[in-house]
KOLGU-460711 format. One record per residue (C-alpha): residue number from 1; residue in three letters; x, y, z. Coordinates in steps of 0.05 Angstrom, whole numbers. Example, Ala and Ser with C-alpha at 12.3 -4.5 7.8 and 13.67 -1.06 7.14 Angstrom:
# KOLGU-460711
1 ala 246 -90 156
2 ser 273 -21 143
//
This chain:
# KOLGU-460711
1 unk 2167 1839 1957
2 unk 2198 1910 1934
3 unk 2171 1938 1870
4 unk 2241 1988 1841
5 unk 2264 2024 1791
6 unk 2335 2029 1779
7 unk 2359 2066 1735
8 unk 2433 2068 1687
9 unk 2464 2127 1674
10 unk 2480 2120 1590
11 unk 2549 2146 1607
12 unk 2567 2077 1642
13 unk 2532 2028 1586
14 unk 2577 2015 1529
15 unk 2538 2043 1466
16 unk 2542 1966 1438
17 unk 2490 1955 1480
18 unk 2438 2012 1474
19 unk 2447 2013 1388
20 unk 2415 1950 1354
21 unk 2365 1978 1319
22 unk 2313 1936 1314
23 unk 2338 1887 1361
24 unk 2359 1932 1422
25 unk 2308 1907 1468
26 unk 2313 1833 1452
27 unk 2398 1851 1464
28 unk 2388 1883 1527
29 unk 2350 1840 1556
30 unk 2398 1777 1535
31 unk 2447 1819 1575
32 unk 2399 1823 1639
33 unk 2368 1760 1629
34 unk 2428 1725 1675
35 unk 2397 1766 1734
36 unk 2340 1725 1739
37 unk 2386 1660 1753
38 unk 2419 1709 1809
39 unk 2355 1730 1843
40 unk 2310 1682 1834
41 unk 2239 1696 1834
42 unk 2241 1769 1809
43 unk 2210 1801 1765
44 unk 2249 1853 1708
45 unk 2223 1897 1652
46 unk 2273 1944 1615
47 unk 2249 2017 1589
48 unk 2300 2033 1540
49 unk 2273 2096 1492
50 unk 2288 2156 1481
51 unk 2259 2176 1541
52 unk 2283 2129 1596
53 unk 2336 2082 1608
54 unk 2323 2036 1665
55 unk 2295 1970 1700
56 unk 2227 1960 1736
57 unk 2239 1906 1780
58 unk 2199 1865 1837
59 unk 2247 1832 1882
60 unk 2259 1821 1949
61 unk 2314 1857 1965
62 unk 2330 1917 1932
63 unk 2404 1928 1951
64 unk 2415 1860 1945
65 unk 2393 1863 1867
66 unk 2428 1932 1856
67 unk 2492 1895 1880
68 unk 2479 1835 1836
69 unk 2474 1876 1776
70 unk 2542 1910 1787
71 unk 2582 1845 1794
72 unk 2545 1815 1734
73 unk 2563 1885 1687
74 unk 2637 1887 1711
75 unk 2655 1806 1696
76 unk 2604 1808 1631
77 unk 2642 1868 1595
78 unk 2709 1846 1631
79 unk 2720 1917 1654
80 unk 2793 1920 1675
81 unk 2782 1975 1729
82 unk 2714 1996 1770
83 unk 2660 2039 1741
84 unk 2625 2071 1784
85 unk 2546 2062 1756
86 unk 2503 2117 1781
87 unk 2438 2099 1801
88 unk 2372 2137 1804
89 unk 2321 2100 1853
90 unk 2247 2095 1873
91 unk 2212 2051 1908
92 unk 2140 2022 1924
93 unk 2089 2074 1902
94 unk 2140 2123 1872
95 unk 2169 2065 1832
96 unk 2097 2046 1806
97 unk 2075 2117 1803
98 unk 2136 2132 1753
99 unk 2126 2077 1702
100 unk 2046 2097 1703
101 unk 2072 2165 1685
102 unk 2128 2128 1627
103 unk 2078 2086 1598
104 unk 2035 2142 1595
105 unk 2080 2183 1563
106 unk 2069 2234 1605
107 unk 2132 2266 1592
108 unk 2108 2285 1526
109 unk 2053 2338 1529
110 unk 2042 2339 1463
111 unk 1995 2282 1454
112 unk 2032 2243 1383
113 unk 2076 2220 1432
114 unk 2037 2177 1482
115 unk 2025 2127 1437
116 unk 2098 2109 1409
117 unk 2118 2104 1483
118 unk 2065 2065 1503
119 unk 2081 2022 1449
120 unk 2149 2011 1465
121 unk 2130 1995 1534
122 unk 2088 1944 1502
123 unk 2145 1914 1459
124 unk 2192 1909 1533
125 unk 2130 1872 1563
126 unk 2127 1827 1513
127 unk 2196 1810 1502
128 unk 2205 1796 1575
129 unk 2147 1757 1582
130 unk 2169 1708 1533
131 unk 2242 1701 1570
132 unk 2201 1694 1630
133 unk 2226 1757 1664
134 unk 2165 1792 1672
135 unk 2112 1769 1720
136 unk 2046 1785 1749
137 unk 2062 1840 1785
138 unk 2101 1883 1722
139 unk 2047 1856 1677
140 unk 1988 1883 1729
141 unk 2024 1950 1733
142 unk 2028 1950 1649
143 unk 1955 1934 1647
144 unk 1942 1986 1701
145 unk 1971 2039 1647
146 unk 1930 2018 1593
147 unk 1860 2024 1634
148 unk 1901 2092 1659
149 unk 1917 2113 1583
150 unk 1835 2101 1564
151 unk 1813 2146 1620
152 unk 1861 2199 1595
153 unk 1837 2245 1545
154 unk 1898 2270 1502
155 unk 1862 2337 1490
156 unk 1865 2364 1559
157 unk 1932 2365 1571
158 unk 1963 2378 1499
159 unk 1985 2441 1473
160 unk 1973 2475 1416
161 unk 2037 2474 1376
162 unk 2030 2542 1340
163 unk 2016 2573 1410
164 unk 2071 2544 1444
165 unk 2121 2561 1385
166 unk 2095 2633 1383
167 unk 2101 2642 1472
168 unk 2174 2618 1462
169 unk 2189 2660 1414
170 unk 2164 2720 1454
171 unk 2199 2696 1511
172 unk 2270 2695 1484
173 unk 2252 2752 1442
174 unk 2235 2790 1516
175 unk 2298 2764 1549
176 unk 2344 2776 1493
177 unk 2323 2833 1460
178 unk 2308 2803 1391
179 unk 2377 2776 1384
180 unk 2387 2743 1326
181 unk 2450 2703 1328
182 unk 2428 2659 1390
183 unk 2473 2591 1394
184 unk 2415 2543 1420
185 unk 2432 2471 1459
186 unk 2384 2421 1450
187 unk 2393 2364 1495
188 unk 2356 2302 1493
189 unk 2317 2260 1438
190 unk 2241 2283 1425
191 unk 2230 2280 1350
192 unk 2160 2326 1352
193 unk 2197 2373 1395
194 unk 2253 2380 1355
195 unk 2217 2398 1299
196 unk 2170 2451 1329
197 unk 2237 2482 1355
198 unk 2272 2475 1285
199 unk 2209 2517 1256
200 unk 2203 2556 1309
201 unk 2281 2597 1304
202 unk 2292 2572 1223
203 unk 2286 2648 1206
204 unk 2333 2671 1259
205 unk 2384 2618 1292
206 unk 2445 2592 1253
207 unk 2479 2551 1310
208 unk 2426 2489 1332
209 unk 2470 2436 1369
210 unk 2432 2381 1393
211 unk 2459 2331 1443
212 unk 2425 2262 1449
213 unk 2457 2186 1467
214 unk 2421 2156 1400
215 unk 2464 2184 1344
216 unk 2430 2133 1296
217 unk 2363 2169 1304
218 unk 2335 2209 1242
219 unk 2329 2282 1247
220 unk 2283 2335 1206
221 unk 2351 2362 1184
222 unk 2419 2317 1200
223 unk 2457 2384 1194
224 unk 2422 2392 1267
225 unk 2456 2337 1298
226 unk 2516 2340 1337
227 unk 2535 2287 1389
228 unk 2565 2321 1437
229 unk 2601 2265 1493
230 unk 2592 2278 1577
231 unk 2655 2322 1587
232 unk 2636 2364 1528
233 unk 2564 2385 1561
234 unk 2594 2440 1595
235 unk 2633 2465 1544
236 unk 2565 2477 1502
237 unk 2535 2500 1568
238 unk 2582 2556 1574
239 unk 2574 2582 1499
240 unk 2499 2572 1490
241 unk 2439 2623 1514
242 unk 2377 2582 1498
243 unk 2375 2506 1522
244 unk 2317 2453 1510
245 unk 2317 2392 1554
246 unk 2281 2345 1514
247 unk 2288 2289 1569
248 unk 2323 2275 1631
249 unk 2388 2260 1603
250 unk 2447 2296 1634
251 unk 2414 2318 1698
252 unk 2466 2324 1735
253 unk 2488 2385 1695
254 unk 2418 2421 1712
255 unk 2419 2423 1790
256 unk 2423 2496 1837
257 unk 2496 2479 1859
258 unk 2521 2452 1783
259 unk 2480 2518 1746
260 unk 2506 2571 1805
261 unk 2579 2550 1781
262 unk 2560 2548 1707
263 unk 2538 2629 1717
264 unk 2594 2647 1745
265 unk 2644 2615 1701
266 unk 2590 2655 1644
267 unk 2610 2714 1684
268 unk 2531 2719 1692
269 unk 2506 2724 1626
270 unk 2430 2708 1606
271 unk 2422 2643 1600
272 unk 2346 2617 1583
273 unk 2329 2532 1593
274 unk 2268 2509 1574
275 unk 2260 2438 1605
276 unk 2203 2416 1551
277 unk 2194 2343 1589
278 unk 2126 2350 1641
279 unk 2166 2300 1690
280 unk 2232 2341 1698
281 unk 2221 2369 1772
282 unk 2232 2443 1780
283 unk 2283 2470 1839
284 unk 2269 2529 1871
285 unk 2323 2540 1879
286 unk 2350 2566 1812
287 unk 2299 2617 1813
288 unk 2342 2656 1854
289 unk 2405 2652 1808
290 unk 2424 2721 1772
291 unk 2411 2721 1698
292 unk 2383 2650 1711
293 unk 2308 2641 1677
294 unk 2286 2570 1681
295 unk 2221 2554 1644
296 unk 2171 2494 1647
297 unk 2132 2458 1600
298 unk 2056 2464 1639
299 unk 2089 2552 1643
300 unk 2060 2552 1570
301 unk 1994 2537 1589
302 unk 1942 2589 1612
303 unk 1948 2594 1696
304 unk 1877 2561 1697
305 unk 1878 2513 1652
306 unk 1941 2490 1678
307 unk 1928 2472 1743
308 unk 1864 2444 1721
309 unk 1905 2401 1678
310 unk 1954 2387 1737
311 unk 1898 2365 1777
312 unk 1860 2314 1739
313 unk 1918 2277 1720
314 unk 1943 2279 1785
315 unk 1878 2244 1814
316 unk 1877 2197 1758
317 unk 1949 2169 1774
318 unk 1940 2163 1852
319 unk 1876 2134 1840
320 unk 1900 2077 1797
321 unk 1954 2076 1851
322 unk 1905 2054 1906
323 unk 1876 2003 1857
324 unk 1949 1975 1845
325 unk 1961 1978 1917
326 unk 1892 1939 1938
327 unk 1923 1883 1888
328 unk 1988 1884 1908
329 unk 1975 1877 1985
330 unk 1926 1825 1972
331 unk 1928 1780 2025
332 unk 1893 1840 2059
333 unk 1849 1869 2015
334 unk 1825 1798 1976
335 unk 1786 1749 2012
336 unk 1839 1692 2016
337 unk 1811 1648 2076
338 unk 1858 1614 2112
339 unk 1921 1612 2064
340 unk 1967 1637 2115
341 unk 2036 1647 2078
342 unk 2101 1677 2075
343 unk 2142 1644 2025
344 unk 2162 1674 1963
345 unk 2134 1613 1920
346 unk 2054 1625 1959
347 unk 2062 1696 1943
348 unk 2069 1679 1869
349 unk 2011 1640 1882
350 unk 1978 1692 1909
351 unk 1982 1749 1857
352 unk 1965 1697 1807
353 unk 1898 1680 1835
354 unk 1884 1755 1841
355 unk 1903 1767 1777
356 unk 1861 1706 1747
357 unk 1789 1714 1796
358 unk 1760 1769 1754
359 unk 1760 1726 1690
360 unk 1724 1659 1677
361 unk 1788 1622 1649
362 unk 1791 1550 1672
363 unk 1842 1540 1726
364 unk 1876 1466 1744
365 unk 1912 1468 1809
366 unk 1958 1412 1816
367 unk 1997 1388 1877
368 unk 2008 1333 1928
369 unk 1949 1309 1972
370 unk 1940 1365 2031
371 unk 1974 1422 2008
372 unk 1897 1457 2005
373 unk 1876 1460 1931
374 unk 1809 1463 1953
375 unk 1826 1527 1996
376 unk 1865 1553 1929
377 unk 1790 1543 1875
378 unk 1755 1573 1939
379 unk 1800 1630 1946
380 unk 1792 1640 1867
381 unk 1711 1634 1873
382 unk 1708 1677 1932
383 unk 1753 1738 1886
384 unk 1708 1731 1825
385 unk 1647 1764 1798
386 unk 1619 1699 1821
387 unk 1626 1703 1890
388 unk 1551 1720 1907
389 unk 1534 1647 1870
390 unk 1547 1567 1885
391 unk 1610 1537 1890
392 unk 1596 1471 1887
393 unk 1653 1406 1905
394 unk 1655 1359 1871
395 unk 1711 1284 1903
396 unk 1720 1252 1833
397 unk 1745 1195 1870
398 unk 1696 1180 1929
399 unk 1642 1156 1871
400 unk 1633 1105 1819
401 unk 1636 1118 1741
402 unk 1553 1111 1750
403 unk 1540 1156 1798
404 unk 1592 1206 1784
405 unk 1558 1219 1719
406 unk 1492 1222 1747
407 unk 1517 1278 1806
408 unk 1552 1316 1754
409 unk 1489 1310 1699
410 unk 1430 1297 1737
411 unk 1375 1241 1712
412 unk 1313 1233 1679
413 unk 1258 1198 1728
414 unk 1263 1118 1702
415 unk 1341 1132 1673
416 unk 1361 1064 1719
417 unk 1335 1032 1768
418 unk 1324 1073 1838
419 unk 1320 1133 1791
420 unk 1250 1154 1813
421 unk 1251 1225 1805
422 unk 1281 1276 1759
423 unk 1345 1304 1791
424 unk 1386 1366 1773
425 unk 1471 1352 1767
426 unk 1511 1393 1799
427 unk 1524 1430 1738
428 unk 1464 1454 1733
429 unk 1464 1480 1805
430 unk 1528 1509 1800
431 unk 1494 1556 1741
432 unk 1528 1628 1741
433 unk 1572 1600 1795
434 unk 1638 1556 1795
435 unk 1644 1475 1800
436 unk 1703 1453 1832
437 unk 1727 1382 1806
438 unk 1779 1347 1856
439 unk 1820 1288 1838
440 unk 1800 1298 1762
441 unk 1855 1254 1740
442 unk 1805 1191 1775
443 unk 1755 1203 1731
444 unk 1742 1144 1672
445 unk 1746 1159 1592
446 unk 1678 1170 1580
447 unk 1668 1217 1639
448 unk 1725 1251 1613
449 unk 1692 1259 1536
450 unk 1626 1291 1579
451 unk 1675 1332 1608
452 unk 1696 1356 1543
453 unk 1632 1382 1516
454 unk 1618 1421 1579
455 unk 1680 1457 1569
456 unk 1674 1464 1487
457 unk 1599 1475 1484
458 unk 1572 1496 1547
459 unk 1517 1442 1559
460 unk 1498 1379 1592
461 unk 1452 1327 1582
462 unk 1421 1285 1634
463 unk 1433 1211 1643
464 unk 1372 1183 1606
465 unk 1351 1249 1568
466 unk 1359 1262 1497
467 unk 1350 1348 1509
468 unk 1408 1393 1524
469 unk 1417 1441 1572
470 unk 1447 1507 1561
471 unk 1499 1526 1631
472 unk 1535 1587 1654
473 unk 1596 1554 1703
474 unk 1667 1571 1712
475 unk 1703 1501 1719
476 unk 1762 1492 1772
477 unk 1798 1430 1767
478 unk 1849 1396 1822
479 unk 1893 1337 1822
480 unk 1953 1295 1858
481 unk 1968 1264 1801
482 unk 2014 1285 1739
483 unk 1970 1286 1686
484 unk 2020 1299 1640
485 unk 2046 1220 1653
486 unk 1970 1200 1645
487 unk 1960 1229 1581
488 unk 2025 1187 1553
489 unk 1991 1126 1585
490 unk 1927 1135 1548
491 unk 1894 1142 1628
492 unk 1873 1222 1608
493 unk 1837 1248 1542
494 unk 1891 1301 1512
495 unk 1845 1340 1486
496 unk 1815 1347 1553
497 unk 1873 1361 1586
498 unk 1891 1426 1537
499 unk 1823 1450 1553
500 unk 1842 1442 1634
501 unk 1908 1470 1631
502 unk 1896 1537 1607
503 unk 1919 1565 1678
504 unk 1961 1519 1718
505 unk 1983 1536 1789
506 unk 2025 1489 1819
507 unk 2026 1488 1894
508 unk 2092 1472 1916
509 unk 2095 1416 1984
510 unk 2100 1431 2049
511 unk 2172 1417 2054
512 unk 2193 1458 1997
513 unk 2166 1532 2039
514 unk 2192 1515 2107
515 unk 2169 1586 2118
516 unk 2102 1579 2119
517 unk 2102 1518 2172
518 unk 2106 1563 2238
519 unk 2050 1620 2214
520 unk 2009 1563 2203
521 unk 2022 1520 2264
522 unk 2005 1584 2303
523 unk 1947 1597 2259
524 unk 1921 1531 2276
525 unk 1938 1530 2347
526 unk 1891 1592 2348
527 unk 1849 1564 2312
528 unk 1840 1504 2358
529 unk 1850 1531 2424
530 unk 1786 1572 2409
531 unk 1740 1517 2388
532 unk 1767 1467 2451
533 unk 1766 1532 2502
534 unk 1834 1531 2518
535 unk 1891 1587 2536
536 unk 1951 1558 2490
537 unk 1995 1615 2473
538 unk 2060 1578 2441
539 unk 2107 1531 2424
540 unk 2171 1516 2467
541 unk 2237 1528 2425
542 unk 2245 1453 2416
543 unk 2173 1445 2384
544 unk 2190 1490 2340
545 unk 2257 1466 2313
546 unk 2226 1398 2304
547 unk 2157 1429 2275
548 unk 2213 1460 2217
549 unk 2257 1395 2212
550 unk 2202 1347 2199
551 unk 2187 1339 2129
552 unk 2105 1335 2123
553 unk 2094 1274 2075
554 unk 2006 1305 2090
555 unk 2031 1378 2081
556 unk 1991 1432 2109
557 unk 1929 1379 2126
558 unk 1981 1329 2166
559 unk 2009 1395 2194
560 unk 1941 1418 2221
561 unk 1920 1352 2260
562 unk 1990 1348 2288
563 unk 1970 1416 2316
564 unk 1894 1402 2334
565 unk 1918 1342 2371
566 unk 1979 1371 2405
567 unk 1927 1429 2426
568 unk 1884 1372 2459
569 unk 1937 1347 2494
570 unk 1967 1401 2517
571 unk 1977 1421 2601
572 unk 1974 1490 2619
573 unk 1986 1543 2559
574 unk 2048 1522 2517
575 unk 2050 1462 2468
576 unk 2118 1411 2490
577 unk 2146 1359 2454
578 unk 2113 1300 2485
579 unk 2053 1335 2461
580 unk 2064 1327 2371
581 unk 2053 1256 2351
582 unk 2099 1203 2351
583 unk 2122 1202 2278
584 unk 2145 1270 2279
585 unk 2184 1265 2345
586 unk 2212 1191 2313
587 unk 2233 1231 2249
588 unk 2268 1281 2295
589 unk 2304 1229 2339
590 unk 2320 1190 2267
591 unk 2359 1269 2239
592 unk 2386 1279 2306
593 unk 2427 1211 2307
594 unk 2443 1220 2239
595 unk 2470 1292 2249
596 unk 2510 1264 2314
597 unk 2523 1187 2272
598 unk 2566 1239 2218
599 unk 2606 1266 2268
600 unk 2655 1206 2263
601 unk 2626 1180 2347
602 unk 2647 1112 2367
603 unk 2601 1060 2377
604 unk 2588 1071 2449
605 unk 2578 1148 2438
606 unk 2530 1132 2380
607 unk 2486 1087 2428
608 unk 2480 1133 2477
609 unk 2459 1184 2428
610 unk 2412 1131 2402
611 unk 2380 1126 2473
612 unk 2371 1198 2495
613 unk 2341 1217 2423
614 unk 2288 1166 2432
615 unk 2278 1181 2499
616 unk 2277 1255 2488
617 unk 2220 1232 2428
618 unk 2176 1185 2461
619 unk 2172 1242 2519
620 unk 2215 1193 2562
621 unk 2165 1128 2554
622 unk 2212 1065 2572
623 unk 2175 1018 2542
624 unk 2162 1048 2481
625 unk 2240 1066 2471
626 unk 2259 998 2495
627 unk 2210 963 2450
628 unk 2246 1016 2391
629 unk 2311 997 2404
630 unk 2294 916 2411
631 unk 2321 912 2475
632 unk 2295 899 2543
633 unk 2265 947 2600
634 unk 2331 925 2645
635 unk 2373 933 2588
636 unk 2358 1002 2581
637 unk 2356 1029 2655
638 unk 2430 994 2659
639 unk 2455 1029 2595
640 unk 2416 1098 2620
641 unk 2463 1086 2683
642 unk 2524 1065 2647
643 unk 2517 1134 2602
644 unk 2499 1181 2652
645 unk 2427 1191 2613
646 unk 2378 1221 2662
647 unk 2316 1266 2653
648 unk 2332 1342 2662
649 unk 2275 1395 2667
650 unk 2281 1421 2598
651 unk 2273 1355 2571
//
């Protein structure tokens, strides 16, 4: 997975799209929402303020999804020629290290600020959550700003207002001799620091031009607003001495080569900018242009107290980068057992449990028989504040309604017959730890109202007690079965059901991540060569192809005795085909006539096929292939003769 940001240059978005009002976000993102059907699995947040204009995505292929977007813009506005969209791009850290900073409002170092961003931010999140566009990863990087905004005290890195109005007025005043009849160019959209420059040159400045992409935006004054469109920038460039960047917008007009030909054409006149955003990087380059003075924001601030400032956010932001980073990565830095993976649908998986093991929500994990639920509650137990306490498993379907409830509850001495001491439940040893319930959807109606009360009141009471008993457990529930069909049959309380389903992950089969099948054949032909103290160090090509084709009915649990017994049988160090059980090597033959069957073969051709598959299958056993093909022994060496069949080495 990639974590971007990608970002549109307002030039190329028609202004339809960026002026809604109220409903801009909710319009933009019906216009990206399409790019979630094109890439699917990916994750999307749009920043649209006055600050930033641009996607956060988590995909897995970054070009592919910049090139997706482009075909999707050109056919949705039916754009008769090309436009070329200019992108800005980060990536990984950078790209998670730049929204910290956005949803931070770190731009703004005047503190009023941080809070309207950060609420916008907040708006994008939740809009694209609810068009399911957002997903673990953009919401984990979100939450990592808001723990990032609370460690953040707004007073060290503000500036005083009055201060920073009265330095800029001594710098201009310095570098233009006390000129009164400056023509200032504001560029950008920053309400607070429009109006501290407003106040700041009322007295003296007539001619305040202020260029920004949202027209519809209230001003202090609307006499001080002029839209002034791309090609016109330079024009303003040219006639203007003092210029505010209040954001990032029109950067291409503010780089060493673009400024070195703006002085010249200015025949080198004093020209003063004053980039006013914290995130606009400095070149140093345009310190060495004639006439050229470029200022900075954190310049304002006393030498000390400015790097000091510098500093401490600086450590805060790669700090909560490692933290994001020890997430992100997590099959390496969570404790995740064996789930060996590399599909796209574990990995979802996978940042969901990390996101979820900190909490006590319940979880239900739902999916066919063998496709390691257990392995999933453990991994979530093992993650959790928990870990250090019981995780106790519970089969819901290897006991009877009696003794299920007694496990679960415990029992009074001389509850029923046999009973003949007192006996905890497994609740009550599971206390401060986590209970895992497997095969839930077995348990019987009155079970399931028990069931209930643990969840609603946090107490059991033992079979043949009339005392409750107060317990701390976090309850993991599994099941094969759709309980969703159970609850319509009146087989599965409702009620209960809502209380289990307040996280559902839903591990997808086997056959549905073909992926993940060779990491975790050679994770479990590891695995087994060690405990039977043998040297196997692979599959041959063929083992593989079939170990892929075959469709794993058991998932991951048929998949790992196919191995352990293919280990076992094994000569010398690689695993052949005569080696994997007979159904999967039947399954094979079966696809491999079909595949040759739809060819349009005549009858004789299809026999033969027919014959060498099963051959090729049953690692050349005649009787077994005669016996498969109801014919006899004789029958088959005469046909092998008639076709030609005969065993070759690499069979």
């Amino acid at each position: 997975m990639q974590i971007i940001v990608f970002g549109l240059h307002e030039q190329n978005v028609p202004e339809k799209i960026w002026h809604q009002g109220k409903y801009e976000i909710d319009s933009f993102y019906r216009f990206i929402s399409p790019l979630n059907d094109l890439v699917p699995n990916s994750e999307f947040l749009f920043v649209n303020s006055s600050y930033a204009r641009e996607i956060l995505a988590v995909v897995e292929n970054a070009q592919e999804i910049k090139h997706k977007f482009k075909e999707f813009y050109h056919s949705h506005f039916n754009l008769k020629k090309p436009v070329n969209l200019i992108f800005h791009d980060l990536e990984g850290p950078d790209a998670v290290k730049h929204f910290l900073q956005l949803s931070l409002g770190i731009e703004s170092t005047i503190g009023t600020q941080q809070q309207e961003f950060l609420q916008r931010i907040s708006e994008s999140i939740e809009v694209a959550n609810n068009l399911n566009l957002a997903g673990p990863i953009i919401n984990r990087i979100y939450h990592d700003a808001l723990i990032l905004q609370g460690k953040i005290k707004i007073d060290s890195y503000t500036i005083d207002q009055t201060s920073l109005s009265r330095q800029i007025r001594e710098l201009v005043k310095k570098i233009f001799f006390g000129n009164a009849r400056l023509d200032l160019f504001i560029i950008g959209k920053n309400e607070t620091y429009l109006s501290l420059i407003i106040s700041t040159f009322s007295n003296s400045v007539a001619n305040i031009k202020i260029y920004s992409v949202d027209v519809t935006a209230e001003t202090p004054d609307e006499n001080y607003r002029h839209y002034v469109a791309g090609p016109e920038i330079e024009s303003r460039l040219l006639a203007s001495q003092v210029i505010f960047r209040l954001n990032q917008e029109a950067g291409r007009f503010f780089n060493a080569d673009t400024l070195n030909k703006l002085m010249q054409k200015r025949k080198n006149r004093p020209l003063l900018i004053i980039n006013m955003d914290s995130t606009i990087a400095g070149e140093s380059a345009l310190n060495r242009v004639y006439n050229l003075y470029n200022y900075h924001i954190s310049d304002f601030q006393h030498g000390e107290e400015k790097q000091s400032v510098k500093i401490n956010l600086q450590r805060l932001i790669e700090n909560e980068l490692k933290e994001f980073f020890s997430w992100f990565y997590s099959k390496r830095y969570h404790h995740f057992g064996n789930i060996i993976s590399k599909s796209t649908a574990m990995e979802h998986i996978l940042e969901m449990i990390a996101r979820i093991s900190q909490t006590d929500i319940t979880v239900l994990i739902q999916g066919e028989s063998g496709t390691g639920k257990e392995i999933i509650a453990r991994a979530i137990h093992r993650n959790s504040r928990r870990k250090d306490k019981p995780f106790i498993v519970v089969n819901c379907s290897a006991l009877t309604e009696t003794l299920l409830e007694s496990e679960l509850f415990g029992h009074e001495r001389g509850a029923f017959t046999g009973a003949t001491y007192t006996k905890k439940g497994l609740f009550e040893e599971a206390h401060q730890g986590s209970i895992f319930l497997d095969e839930i959807g077995d348990t019987s109606p009155a079970l399931q109202v028990k069931l209930l009360r643990v969840l609603q009141e946090g107490e059991i009471k033992r079979v043949g007690s009339t005392e409750t008993t107060r317990i701390d457990v976090r309850l993991i529930a599994a099941t094969n079965q759709n309980l969703d069909d159970l609850v319509r049959e009146k087989r599965f309380r409702q009620d209960l059901y809502y209380r289990l389903n307040v996280v559902n992950l839903n591990l997808p089969p086997l056959r549905e991540r073909k992926e993940d099948i060779l990491p975790l054949a050679e994770y479990f032909m590891g695995k087994y060569s060690d405990k039977m103290k043998k040297q196997i160090t692979g599959f041959t090509e063929r083992v593989r192809q079939i170990l892929v084709k075959y469709s794993w009915p058991g998932n991951v649990r048929e998949l790992e005795n196919a191995i352990e017994r293919a280990v076992a049988l094994a000569i010398g160090n690689i695993v052949h085909t005569g080696d994997l059980p007979e159904a999967i090597r039947g399954e094979e033959a079966a696809g491999f006539i079909r595949e040759k069957i739809n060819k349009n073969l005549t009858l004789k051709e299809i026999e033969r096929e027919a014959i060498h598959a099963n051959l090729i299958a049953t690692n050349w056993n005649y009787d077994k292939v005669a016996d498969m093909l109801k014919i006899g022994r004789t029958t088959l060496w005469r046909k092998m003769k008639e076709y030609g069949i005969s065993r070759r080495k690499n069979d």
